[in-house]
N, CA and C atoms as an extended XYZ file, in Angstrom:
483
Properties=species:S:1:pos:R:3:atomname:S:1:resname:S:1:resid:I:1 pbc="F F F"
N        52.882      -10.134      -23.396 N   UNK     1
C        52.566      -11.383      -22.721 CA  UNK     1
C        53.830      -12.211      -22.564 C   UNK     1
N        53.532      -12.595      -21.549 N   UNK     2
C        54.840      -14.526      -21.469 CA  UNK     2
C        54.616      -15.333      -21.437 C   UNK     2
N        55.721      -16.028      -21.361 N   UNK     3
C        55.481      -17.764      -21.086 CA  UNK     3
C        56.153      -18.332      -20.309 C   UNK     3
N        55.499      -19.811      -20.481 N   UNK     4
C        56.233      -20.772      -19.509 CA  UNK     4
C        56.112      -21.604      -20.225 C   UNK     4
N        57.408      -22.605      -19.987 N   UNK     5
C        57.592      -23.912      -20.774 CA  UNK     5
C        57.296      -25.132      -19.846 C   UNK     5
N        56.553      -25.997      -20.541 N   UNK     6
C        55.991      -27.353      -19.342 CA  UNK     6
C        56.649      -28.663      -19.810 C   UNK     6
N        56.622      -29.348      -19.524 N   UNK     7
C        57.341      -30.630      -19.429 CA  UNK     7
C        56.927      -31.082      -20.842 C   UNK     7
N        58.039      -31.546      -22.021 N   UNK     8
C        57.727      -31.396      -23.434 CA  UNK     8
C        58.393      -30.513      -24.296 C   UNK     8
N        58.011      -29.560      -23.754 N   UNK     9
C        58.671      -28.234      -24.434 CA  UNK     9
C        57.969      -27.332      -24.720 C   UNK     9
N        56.600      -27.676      -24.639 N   UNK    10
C        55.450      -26.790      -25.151 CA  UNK    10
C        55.341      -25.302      -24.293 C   UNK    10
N        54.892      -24.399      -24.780 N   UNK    11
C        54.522      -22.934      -24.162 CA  UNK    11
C        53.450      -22.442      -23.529 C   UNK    11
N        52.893      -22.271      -22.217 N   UNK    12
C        51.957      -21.779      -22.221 CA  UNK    12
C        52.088      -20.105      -22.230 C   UNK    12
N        51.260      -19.308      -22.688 N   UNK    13
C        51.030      -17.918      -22.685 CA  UNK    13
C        51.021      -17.236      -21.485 C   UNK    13
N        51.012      -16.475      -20.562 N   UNK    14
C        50.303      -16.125      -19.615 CA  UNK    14
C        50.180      -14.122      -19.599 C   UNK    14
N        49.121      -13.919      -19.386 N   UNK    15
C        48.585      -13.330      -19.445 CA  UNK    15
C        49.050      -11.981      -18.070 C   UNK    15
N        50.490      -12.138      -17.476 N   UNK    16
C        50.736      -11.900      -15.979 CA  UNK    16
C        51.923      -10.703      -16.058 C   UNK    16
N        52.161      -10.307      -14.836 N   UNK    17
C        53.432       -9.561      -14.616 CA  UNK    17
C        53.840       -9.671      -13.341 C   UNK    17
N        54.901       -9.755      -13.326 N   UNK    18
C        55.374       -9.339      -11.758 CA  UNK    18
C        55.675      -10.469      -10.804 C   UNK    18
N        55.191      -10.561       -9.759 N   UNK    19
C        54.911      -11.402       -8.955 CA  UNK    19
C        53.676      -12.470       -9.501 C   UNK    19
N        52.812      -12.175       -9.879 N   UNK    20
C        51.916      -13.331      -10.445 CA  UNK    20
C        52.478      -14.219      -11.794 C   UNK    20
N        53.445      -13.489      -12.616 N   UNK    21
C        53.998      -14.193      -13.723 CA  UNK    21
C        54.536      -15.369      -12.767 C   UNK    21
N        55.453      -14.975      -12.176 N   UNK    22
C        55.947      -15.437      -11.326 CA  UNK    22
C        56.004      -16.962      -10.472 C   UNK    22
N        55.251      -16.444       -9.799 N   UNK    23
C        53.726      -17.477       -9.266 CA  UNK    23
C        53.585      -18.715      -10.347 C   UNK    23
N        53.008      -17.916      -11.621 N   UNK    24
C        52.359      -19.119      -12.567 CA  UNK    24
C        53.331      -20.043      -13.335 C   UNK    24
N        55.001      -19.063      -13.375 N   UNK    25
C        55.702      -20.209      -13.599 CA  UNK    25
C        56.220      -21.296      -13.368 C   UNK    25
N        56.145      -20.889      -11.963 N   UNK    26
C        56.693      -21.714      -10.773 CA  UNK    26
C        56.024      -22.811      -10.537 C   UNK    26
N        54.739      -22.528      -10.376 N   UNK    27
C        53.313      -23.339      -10.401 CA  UNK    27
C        53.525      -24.335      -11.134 C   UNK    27
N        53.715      -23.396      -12.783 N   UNK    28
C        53.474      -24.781      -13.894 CA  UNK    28
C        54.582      -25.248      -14.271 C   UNK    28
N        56.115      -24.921      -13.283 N   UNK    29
C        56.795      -25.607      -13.267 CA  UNK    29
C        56.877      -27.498      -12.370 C   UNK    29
N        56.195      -26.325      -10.765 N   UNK    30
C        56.137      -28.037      -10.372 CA  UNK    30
C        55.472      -28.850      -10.364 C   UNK    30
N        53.826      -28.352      -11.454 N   UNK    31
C        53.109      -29.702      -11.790 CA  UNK    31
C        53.863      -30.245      -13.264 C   UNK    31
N        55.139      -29.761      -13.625 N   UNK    32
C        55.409      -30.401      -14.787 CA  UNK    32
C        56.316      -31.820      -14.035 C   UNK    32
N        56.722      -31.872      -12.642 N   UNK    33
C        57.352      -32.701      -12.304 CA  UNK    33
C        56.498      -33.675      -12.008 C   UNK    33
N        56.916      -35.153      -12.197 N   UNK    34
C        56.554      -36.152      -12.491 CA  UNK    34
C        55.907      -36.791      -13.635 C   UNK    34
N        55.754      -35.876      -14.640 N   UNK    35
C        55.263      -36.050      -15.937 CA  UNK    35
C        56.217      -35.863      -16.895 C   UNK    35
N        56.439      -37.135      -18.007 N   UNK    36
C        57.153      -37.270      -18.739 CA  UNK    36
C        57.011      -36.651      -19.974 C   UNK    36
N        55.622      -35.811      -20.338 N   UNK    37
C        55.676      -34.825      -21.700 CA  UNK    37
C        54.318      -34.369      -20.932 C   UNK    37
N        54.107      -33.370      -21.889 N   UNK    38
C        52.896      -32.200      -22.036 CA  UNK    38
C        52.070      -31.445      -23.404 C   UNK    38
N        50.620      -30.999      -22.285 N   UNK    39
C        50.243      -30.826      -23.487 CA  UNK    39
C        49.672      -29.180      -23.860 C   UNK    39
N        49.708      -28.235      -24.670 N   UNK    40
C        48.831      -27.324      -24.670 CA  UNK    40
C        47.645      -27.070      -25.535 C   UNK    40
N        46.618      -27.459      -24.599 N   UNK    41
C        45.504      -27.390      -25.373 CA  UNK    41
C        44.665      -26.340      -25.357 C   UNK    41
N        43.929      -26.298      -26.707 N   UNK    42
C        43.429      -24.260      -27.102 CA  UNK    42
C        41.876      -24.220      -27.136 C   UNK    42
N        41.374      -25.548      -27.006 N   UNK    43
C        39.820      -25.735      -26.833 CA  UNK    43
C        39.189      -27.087      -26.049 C   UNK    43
N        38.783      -26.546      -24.978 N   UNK    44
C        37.845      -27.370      -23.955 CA  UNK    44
C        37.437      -28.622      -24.138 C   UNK    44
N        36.903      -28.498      -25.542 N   UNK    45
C        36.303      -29.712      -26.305 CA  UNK    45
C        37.208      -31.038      -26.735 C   UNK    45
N        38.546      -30.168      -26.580 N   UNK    46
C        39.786      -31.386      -26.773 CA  UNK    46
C        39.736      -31.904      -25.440 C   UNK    46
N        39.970      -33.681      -25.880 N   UNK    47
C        39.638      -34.162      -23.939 CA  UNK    47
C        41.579      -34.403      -23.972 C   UNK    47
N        41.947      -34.349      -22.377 N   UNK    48
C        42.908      -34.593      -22.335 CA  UNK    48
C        43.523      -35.830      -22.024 C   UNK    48
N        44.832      -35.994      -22.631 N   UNK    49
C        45.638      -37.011      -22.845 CA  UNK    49
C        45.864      -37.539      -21.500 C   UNK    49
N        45.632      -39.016      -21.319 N   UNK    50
C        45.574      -39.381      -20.169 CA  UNK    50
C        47.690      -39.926      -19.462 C   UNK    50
N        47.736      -39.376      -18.715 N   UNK    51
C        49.200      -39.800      -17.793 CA  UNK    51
C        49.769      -38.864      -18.839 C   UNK    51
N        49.579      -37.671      -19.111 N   UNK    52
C        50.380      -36.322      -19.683 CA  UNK    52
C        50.109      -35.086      -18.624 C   UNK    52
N        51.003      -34.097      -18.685 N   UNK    53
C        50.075      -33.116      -18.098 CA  UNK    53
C        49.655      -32.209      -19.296 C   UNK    53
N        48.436      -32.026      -18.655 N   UNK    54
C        47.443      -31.231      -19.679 CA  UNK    54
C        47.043      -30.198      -19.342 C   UNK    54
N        47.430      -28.714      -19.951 N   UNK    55
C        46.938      -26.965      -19.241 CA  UNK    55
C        46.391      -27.017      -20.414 C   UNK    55
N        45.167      -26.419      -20.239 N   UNK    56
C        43.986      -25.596      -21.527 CA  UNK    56
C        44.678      -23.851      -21.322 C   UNK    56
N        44.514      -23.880      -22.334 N   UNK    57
C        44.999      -22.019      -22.757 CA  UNK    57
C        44.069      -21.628      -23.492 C   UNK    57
N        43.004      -20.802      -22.849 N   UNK    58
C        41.511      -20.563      -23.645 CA  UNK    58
C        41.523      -19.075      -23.604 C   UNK    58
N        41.124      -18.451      -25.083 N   UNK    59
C        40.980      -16.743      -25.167 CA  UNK    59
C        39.762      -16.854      -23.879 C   UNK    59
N        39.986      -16.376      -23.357 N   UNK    60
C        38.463      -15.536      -22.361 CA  UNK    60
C        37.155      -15.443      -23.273 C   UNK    60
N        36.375      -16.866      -22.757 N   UNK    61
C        35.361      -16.635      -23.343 CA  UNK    61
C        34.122      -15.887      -22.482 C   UNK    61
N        34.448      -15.328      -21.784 N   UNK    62
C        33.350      -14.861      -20.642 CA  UNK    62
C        32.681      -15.633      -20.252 C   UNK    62
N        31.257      -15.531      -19.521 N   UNK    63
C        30.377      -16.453      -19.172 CA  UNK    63
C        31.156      -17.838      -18.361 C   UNK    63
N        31.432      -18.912      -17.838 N   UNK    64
C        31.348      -20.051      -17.277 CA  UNK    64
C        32.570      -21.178      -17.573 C   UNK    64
N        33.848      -21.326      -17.547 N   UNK    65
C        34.676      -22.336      -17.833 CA  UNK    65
C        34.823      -23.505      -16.849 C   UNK    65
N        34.908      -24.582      -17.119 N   UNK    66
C        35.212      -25.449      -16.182 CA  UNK    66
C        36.697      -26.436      -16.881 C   UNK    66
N        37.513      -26.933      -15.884 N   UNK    67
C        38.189      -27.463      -15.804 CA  UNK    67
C        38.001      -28.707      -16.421 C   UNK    67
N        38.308      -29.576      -17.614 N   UNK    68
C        37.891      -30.706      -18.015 CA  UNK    68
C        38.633      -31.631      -17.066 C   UNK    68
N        37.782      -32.573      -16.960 N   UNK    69
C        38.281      -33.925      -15.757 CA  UNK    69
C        39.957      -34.680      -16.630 C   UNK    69
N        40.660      -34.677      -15.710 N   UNK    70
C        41.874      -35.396      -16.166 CA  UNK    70
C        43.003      -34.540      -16.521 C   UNK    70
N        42.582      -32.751      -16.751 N   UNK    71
C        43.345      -31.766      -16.725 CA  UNK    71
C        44.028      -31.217      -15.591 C   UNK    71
N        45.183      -30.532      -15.585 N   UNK    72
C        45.829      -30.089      -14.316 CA  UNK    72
C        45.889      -28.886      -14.358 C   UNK    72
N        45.835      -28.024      -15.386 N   UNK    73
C        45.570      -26.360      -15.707 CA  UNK    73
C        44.675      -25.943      -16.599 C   UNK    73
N        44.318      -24.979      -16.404 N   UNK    74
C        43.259      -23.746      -17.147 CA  UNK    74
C        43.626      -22.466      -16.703 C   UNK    74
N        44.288      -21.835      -18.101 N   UNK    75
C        44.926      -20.521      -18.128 CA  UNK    75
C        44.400      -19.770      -19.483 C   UNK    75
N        43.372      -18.434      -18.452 N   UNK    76
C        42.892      -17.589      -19.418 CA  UNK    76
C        43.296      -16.974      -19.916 C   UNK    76
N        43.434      -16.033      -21.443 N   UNK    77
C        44.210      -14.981      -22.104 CA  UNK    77
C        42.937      -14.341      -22.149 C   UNK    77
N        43.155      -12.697      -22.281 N   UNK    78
C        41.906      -11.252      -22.875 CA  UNK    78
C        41.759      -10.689      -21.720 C   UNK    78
N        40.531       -9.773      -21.665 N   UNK    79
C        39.969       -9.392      -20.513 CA  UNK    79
C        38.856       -9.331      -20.002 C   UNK    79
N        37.976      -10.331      -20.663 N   UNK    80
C        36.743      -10.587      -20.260 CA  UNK    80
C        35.975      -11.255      -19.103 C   UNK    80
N        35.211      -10.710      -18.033 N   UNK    81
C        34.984      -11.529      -17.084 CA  UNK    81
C        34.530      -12.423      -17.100 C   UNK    81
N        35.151      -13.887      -16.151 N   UNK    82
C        34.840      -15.144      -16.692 CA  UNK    82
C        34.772      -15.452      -15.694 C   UNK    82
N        33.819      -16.716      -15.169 N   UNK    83
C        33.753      -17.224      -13.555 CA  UNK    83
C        34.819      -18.795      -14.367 C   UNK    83
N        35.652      -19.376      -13.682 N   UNK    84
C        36.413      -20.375      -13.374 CA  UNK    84
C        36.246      -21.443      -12.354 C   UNK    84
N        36.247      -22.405      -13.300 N   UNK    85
C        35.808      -23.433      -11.284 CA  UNK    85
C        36.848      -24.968      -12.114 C   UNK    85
N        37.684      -25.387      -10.610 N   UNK    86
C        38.395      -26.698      -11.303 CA  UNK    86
C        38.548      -27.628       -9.533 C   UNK    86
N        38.610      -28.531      -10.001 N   UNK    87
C        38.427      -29.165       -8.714 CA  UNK    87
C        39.484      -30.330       -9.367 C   UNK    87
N        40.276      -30.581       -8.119 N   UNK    88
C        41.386      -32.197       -8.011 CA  UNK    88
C        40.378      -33.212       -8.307 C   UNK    88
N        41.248      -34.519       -8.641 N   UNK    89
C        40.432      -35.547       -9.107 CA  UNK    89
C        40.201      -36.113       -7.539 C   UNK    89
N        41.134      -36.285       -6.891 N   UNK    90
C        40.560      -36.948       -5.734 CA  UNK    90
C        40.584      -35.922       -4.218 C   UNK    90
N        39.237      -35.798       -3.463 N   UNK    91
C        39.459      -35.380       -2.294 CA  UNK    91
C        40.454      -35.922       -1.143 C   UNK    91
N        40.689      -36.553       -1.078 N   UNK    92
C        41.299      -37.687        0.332 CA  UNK    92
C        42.869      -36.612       -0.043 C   UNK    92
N        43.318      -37.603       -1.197 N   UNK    93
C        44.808      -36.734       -1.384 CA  UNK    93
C        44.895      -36.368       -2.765 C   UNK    93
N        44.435      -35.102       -3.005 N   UNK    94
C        44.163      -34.146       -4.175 CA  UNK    94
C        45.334      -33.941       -4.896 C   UNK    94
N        45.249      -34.076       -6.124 N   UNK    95
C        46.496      -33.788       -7.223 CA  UNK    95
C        46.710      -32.407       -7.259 C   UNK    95
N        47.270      -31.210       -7.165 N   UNK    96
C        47.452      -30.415       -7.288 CA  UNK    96
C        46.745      -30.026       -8.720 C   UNK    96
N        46.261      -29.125       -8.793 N   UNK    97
C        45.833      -27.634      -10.067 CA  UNK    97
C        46.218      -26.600      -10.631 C   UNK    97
N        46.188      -26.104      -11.259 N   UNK    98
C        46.960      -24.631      -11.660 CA  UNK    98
C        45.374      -23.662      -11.978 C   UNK    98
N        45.105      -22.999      -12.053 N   UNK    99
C        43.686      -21.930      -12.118 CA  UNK    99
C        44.183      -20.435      -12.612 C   UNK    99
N        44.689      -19.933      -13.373 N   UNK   100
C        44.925      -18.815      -13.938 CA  UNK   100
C        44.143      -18.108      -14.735 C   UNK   100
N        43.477      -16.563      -14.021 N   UNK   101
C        42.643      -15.983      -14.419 CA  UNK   101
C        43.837      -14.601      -15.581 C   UNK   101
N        42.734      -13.457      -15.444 N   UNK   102
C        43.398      -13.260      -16.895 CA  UNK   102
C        42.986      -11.406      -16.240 C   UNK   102
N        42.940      -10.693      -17.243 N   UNK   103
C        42.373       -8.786      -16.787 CA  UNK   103
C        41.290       -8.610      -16.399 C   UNK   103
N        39.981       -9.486      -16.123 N   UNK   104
C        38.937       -8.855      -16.396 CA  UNK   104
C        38.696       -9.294      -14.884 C   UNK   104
N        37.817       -9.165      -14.493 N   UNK   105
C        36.873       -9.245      -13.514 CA  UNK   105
C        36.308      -10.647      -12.965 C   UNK   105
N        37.823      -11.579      -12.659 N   UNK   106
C        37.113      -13.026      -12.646 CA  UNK   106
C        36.532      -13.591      -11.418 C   UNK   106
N        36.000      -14.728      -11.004 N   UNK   107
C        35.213      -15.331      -10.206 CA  UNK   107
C        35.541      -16.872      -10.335 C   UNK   107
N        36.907      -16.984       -9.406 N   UNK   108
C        37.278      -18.937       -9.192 CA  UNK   108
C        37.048      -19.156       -8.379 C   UNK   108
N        36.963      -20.433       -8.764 N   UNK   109
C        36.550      -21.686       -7.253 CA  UNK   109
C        37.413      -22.330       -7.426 C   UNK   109
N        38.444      -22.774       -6.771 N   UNK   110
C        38.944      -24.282       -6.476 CA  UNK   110
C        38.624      -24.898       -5.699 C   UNK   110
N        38.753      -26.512       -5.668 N   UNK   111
C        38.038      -27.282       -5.058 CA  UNK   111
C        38.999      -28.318       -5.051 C   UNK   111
N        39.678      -28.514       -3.702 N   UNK   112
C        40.910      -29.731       -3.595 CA  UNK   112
C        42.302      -29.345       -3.524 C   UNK   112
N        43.092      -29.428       -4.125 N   UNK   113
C        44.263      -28.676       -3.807 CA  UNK   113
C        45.147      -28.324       -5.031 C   UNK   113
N        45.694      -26.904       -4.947 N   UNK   114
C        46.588      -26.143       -5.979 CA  UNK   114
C        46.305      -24.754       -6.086 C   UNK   114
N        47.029      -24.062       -6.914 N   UNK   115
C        47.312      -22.477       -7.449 CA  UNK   115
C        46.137      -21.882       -7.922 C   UNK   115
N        45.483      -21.115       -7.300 N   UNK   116
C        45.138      -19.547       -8.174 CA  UNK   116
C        45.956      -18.353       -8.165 C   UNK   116
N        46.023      -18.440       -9.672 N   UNK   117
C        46.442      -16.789       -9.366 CA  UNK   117
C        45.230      -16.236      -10.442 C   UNK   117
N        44.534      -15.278      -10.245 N   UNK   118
C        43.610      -13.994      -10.543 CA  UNK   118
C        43.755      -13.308      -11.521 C   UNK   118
N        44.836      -12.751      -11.626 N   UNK   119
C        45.465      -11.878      -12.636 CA  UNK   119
C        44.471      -10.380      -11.965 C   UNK   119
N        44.724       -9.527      -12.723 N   UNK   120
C        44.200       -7.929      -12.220 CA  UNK   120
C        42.937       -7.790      -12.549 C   UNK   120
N        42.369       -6.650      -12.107 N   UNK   121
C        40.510       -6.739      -11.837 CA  UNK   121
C        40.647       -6.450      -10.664 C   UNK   121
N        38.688       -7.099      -10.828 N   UNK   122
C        38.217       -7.134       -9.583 CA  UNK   122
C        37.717       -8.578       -9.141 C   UNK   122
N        38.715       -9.619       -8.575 N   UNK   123
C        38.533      -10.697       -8.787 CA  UNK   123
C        37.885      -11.270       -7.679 C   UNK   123
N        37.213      -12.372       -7.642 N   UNK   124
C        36.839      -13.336       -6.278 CA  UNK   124
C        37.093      -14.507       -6.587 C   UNK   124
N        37.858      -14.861       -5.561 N   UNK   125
C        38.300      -16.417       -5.461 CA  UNK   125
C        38.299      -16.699       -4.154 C   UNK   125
N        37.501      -18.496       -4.431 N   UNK   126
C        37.429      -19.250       -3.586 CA  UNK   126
C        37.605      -20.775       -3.297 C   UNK   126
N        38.660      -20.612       -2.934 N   UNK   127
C        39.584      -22.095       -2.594 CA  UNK   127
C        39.065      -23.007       -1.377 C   UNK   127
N        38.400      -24.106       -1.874 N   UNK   128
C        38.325      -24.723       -0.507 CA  UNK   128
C        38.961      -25.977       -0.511 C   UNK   128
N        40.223      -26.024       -0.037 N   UNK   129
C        41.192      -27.121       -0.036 CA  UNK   129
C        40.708      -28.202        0.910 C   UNK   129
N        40.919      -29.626        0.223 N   UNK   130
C        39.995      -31.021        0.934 CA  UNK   130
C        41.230      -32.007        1.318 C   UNK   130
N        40.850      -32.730        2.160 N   UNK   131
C        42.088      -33.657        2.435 CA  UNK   131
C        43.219      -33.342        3.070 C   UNK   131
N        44.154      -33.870        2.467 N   UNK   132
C        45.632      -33.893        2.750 CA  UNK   132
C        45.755      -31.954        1.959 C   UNK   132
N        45.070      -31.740        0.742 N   UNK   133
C        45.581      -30.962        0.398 CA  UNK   133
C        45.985      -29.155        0.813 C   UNK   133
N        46.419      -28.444        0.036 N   UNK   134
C        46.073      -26.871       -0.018 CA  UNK   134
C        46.236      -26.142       -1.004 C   UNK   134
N        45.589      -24.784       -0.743 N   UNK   135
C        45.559      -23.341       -1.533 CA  UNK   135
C        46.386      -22.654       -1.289 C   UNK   135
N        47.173      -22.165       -2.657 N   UNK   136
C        47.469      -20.672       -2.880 CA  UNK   136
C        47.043      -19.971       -3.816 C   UNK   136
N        46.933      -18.573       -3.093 N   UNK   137
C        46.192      -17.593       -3.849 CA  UNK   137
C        47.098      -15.755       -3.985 C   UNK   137
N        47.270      -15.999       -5.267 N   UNK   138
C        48.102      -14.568       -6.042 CA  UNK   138
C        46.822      -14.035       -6.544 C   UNK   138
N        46.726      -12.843       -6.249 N   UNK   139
C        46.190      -11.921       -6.827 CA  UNK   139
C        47.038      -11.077       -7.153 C   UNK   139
N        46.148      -10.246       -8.265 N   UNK   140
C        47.180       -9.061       -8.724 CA  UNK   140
C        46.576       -7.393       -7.974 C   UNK   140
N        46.592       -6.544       -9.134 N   UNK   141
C        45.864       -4.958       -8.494 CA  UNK   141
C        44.554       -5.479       -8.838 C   UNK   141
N        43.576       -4.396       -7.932 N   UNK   142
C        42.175       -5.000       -7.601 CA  UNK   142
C        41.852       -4.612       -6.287 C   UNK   142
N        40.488       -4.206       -6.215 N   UNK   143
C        40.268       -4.764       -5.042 CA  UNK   143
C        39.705       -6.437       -4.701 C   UNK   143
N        40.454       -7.345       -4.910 N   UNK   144
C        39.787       -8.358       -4.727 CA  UNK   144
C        39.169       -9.128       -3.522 C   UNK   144
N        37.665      -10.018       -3.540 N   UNK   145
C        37.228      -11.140       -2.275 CA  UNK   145
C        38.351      -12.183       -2.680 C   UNK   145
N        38.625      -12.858       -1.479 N   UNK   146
C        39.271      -14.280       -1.301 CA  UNK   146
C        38.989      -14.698        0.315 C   UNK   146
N        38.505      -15.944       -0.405 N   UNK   147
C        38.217      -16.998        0.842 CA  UNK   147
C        38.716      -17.925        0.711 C   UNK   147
N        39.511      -18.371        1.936 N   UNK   148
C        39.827      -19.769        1.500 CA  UNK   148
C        38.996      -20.713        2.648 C   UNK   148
N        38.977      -22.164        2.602 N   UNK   149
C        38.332      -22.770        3.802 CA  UNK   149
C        39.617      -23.987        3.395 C   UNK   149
N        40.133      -24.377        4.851 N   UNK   150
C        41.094      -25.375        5.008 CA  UNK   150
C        42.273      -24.651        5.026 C   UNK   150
N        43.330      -25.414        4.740 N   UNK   151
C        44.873      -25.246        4.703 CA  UNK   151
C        44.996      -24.495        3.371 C   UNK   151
N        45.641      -23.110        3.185 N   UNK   152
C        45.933      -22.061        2.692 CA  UNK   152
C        46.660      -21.178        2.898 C   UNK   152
N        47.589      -20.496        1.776 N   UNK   153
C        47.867      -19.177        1.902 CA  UNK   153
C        47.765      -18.346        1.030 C   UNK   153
N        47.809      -16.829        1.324 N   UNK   154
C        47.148      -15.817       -0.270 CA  UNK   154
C        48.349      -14.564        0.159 C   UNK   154
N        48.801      -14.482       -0.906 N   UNK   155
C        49.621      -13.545       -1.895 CA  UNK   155
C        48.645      -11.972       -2.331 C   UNK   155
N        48.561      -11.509       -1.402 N   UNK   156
C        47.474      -10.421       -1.681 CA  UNK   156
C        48.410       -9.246       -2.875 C   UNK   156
N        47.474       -8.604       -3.907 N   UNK   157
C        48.316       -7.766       -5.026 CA  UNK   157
C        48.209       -6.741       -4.488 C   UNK   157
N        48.404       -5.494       -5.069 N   UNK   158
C        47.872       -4.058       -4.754 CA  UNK   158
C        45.807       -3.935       -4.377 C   UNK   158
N        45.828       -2.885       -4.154 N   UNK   159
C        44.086       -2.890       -3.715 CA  UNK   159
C        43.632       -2.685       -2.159 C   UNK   159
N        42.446       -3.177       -2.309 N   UNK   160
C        41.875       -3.174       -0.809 CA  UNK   160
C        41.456       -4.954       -0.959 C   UNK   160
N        42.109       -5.726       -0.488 N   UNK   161
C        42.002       -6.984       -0.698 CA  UNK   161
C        41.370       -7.530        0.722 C   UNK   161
């Protein structure tokens, strides 16, 4: 596994290779800009620190994750299939997101504007960017669905995508 370092100093894990590592560093490099520290948090139930940026780093709990309100990332570790859904705080002009799936077989939604990347499987993601904002979408190997609706672009992996 790797990492990435976010504004603070803190580590997130990621679960990636290649071009999607890639992707997610970059990602959680430029939501670290404009934020003066960071946070990595390891359970949902922790609410996040308000005017920090805040990525959740959750083992793959399968079944249903959502994005806690006031967070800017959710990045899965394991390989369990997990559906993902995170939406910007505001439609009009959406804060950017980070959405990082993990090996298994995931199922995101974004909603507003920022990053999925999938990780490998057989993933479906669906970005529907609102406002001012947009989607990008990394997938890895897979055959993966991706839809986007609005302003978008997708990074297709190996597969029949």
């Amino acid at each position: 596994m790797a990492t990435a370092t976010i504004v603070g100093g803190e580590h997130v894990t990621l679960n990636l290779s290649g071009a999607e590592l890639k992707a997610a560093q970059d990602a959680l490099a430029k939501l670290s800009e404009g934020y003066s520290d960071g946070n990595v948090l390891h359970n949902l139930s922790n609410s996040p620190v308000p005017g920090e940026l805040n990525i959740y780093e959750i083992a793959s709990p399968g079944g249903t994750v959502t994005l806690p309100s006031g967070a800017q990332g959710l990045v899965l570790l394991g390989n369990k299939s997990t559906v993902m859904r995170g939406t910007s705080a505001d439609t009009v002009n959406p804060d950017p997101i980070l959405l990082v799936g993990n090996r298994g077989n995931d199922t995101v939604f974004l909603t507003g504007a920022g990053s999925v990347i999938s990780g490998s499987g057989l993933d479906s993601v669906v970005a529907t960017a609102k406002g001012s904002g947009s989607a990008a979408v990394w997938t890895g190997s897979g055959n993966d669905t991706i839809a986007i609706t609005g302003l978008g672009s997708v990074n297709a992996g190996t597969g029949d995508d």
